[in-house]
N, C-alpha and C positions, 0 to 999 in steps of 0.2 A: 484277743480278736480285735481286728482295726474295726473304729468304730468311724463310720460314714457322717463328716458334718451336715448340717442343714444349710448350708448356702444355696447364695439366689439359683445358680446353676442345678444341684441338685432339684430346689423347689420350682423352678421349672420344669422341668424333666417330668416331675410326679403331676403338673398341673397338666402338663401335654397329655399325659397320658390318660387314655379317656376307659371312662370307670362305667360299666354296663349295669344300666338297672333295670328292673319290673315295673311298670305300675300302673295300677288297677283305679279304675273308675266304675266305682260299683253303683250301680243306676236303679233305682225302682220303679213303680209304674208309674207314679205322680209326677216323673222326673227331677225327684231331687239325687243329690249323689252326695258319697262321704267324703268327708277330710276329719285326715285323724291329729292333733295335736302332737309333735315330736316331744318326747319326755326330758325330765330333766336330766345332766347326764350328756348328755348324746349333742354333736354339733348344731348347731341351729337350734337348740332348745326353745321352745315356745312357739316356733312356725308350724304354722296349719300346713298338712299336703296329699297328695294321694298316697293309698297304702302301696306298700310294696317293698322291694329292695336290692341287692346286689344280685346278679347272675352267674350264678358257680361257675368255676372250669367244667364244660362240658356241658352243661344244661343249655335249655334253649330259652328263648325269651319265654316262653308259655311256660314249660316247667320249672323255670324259676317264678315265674306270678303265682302259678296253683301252690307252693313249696311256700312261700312269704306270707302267702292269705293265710295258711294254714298256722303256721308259727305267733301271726300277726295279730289276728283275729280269730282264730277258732272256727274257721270256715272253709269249705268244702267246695271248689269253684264247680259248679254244672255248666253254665253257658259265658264262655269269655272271647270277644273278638278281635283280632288286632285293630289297631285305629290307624295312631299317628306315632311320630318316633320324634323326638327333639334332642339337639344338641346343645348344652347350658355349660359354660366356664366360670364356677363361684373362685373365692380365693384362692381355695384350697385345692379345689379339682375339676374337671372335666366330667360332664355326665351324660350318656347316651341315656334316654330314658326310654322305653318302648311302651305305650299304653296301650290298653285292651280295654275296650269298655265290658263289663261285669254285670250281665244281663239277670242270672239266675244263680245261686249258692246254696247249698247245705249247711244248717247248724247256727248259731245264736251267735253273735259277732260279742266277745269277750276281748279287752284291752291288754294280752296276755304282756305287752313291755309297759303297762303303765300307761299308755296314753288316752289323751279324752277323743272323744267321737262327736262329730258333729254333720248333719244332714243339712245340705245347702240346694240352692238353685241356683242356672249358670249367671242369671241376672239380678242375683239380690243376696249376693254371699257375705253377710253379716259379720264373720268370724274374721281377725286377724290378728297375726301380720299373715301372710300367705309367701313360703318357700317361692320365691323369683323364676325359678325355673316353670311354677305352675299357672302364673298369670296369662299365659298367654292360650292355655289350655279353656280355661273357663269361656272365652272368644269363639272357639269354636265350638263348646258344648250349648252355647247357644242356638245354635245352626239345625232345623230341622231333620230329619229324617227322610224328607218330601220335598224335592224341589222341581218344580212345576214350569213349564216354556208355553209362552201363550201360543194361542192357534183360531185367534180370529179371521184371517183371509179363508181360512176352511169351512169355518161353523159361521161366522155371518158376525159382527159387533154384536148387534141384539144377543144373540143365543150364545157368545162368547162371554159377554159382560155377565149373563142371566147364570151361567154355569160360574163363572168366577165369583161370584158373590156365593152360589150354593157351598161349594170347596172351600172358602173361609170359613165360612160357618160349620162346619163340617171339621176346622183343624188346620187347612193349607195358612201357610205362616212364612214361605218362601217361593214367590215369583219371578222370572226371566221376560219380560216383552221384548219378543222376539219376531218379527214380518218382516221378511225377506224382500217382498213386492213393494211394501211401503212406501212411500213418497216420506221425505222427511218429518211435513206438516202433516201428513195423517199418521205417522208415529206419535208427534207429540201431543197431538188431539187426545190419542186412543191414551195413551200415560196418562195424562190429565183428567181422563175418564177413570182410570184403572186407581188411580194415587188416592184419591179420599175414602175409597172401599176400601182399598188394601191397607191404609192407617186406623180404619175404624174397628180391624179386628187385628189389630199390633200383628201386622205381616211385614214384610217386607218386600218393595221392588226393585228388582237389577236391568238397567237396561244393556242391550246387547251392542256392543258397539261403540257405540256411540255419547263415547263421554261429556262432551260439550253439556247436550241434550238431557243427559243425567245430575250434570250438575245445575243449570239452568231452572230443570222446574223441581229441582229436592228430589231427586228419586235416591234411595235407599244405595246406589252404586251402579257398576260398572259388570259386564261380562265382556272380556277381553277376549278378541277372536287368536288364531295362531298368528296371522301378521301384525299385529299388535305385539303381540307379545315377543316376536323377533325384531321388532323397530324401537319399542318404548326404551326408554333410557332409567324411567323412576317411577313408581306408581303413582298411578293418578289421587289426584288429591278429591277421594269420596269415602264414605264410610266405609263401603265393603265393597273389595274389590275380586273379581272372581276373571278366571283362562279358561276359554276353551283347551286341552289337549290331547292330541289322539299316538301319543310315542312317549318315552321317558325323557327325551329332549328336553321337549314340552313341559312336562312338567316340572322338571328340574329349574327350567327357564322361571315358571309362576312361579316357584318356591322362593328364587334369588330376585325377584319385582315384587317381596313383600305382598303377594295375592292370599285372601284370606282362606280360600277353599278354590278346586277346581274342576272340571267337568272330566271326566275319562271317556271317552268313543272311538268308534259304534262297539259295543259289547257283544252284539246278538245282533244279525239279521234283522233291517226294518223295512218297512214297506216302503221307505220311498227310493231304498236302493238295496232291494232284495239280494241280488247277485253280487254287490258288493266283497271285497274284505274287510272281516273285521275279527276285533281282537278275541274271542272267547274269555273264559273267566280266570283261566290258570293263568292265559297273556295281562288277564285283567288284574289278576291279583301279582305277579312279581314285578311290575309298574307300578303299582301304587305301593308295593312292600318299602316301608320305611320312607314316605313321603312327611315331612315335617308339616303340612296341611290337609285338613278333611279333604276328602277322594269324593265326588257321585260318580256311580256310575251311571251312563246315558247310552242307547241304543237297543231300539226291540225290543226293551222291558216293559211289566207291567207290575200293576202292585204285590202282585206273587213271588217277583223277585226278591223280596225286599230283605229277608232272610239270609239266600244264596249270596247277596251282595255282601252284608256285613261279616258273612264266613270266608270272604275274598278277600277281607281289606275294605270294604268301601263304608264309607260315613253313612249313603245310605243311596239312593235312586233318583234320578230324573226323567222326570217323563212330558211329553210331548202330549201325543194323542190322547193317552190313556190316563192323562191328568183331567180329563175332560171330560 
């Protein structure tokens, strides 16, 4: 039998060629989530990463995740949702990854290849070295559940501020100021009002638009409108940068301007343009399928979507009114 050398041409060929995984972010209520130790033996020996693993001929991303837990860990997937998909080129190979965040499981998590278990948080994950392809995940498991667009020109400052402060306390952890009608300087009044509450219970604020502004008085980033996002050449230099987008265009565009997470709209019918088009959840969910950054969904939702969302794709919900 001729046997095929390893040259650069061949080791090209196998790097190109892109190798489909599973992998699972198994989350608890506290929100920590696991990384499991790679065994000895096996490449990258000693990096921490999510469980998971290759995706058979024929299976699908999900029934290869339920199929790996199981093998992996001695567990039984009950509640798993797609999230995010990332593409990573190590030496050796190309890797599609497809995550699902790992809500609910059957059965006692046993090391069945050997490897150790460790329970982290997205902000204080003590363990390494950590697999390269997962660094950029932990960024967005940071990212709430709940992101919130102010709506003081409706409710009044007084009773806007009075509710924003209640919503901190309460959990909100991610903010948009957002007034449409605003004058420049009573945007940045209202920010400057809004920034020491929202630093005092570790939130964060994104202002809409209006980068300068954001960078200027320390706001936490940027929400990039769609003409932004067809003009900009580079992302702007703030923490966290987020895109309005209502098409796959769009989003496609945020993902290639390094945007850390992005808006999807209108999902549903909203009151301020009922008669509108918009996209429903099926349009919602094969737009955000396989988006390489967290998805909210935005339009005519309330906090009862918050479930439906995450069974479509989406990181999690934004709300307007109903944040209030």
């Amino acid at each position: 039998m001729l046997k095929v050398r390893d040259t650069p041409l061949n080791t090209q060929i196998e790097k190109n060629k892109i190798v489909e995984v599973a992998a699972a972010v198994l989350q608890r209520a506290d929100g920590t989530f696991l990384l499991a130790q790679r065994p000895p033996g096996k490449i990258w020996a000693g990096y921490w990463e999510f469980p998971g693993g290759k995706i058979e001929a024929g299976e699908t991303p999900y029934h290869a995740l339920v199929r790996e837990l199981h093998e992996e860990l001695g567990i039984t997937v009950v509640t798993a949702y797609p999230w995010v998909t990332r593409v990573f080129t190590y030496p050796h190979a190309t890797v599609r990854l497809h995550f699902f965040r790992v809500t609910a499981w059957s059965g006692v998590l046993h090391p069945h290849e050997g490897q150790e278990f460790s329970w982290q948080r997205p902000q204080d994950v003590v363990v390494s070295p950590l697999l390269p392809a997962n660094v950029p995940i932990l960024r967005a498991l940071s990212l709430p559940n709940l992101y919130a667009i102010s709506n003081a020109q409706e409710l009044g400052e007084a009773e806007f501020m009075r509710r924003l402060e209640a919503a901190l306390k309460s959990g909100l952890r991610l903010v948009q100021l957002r007034e449409k009608t605003y004058t420049r300087e009573a945007l940045r009044e209202l920010a400057l009002k809004m920034l020491p509450l929202v630093r005092q219970h570790d939130a964060r604020l994104l202002i809409n638009a209006d980068i300068e502004l954001a960078q200027e008085i320390g706001a936490d980033g940027v929400q990039l409108t769609g003409v932004q996002l067809a003009t900009l050449r580079e992302r702007p230099a703030v923490e966290w940068c987020a895109a309005s987008c209502h098409n796959a265009d769009e989003l496609h565009r945020a993902e290639q301007l390094g945007c850390d997470f992005a808006l999807l709209s209108p999902v549903l019918a909203t009151q301020s343009h009922p008669g509108a088009p918009h996209l429903g959840w099926e349009n919602f969910a094969a737009i955000a399928a396989g988006s390489s950054i967290p998805v909210y969904a935005l339009g005519g939702l309330t906090h009862a979507d918050m479930q439906t969302a995450h069974q479509h794709g989406a990181h999690g919900i934004s709300l307007l009114r109903q944040a209030w």
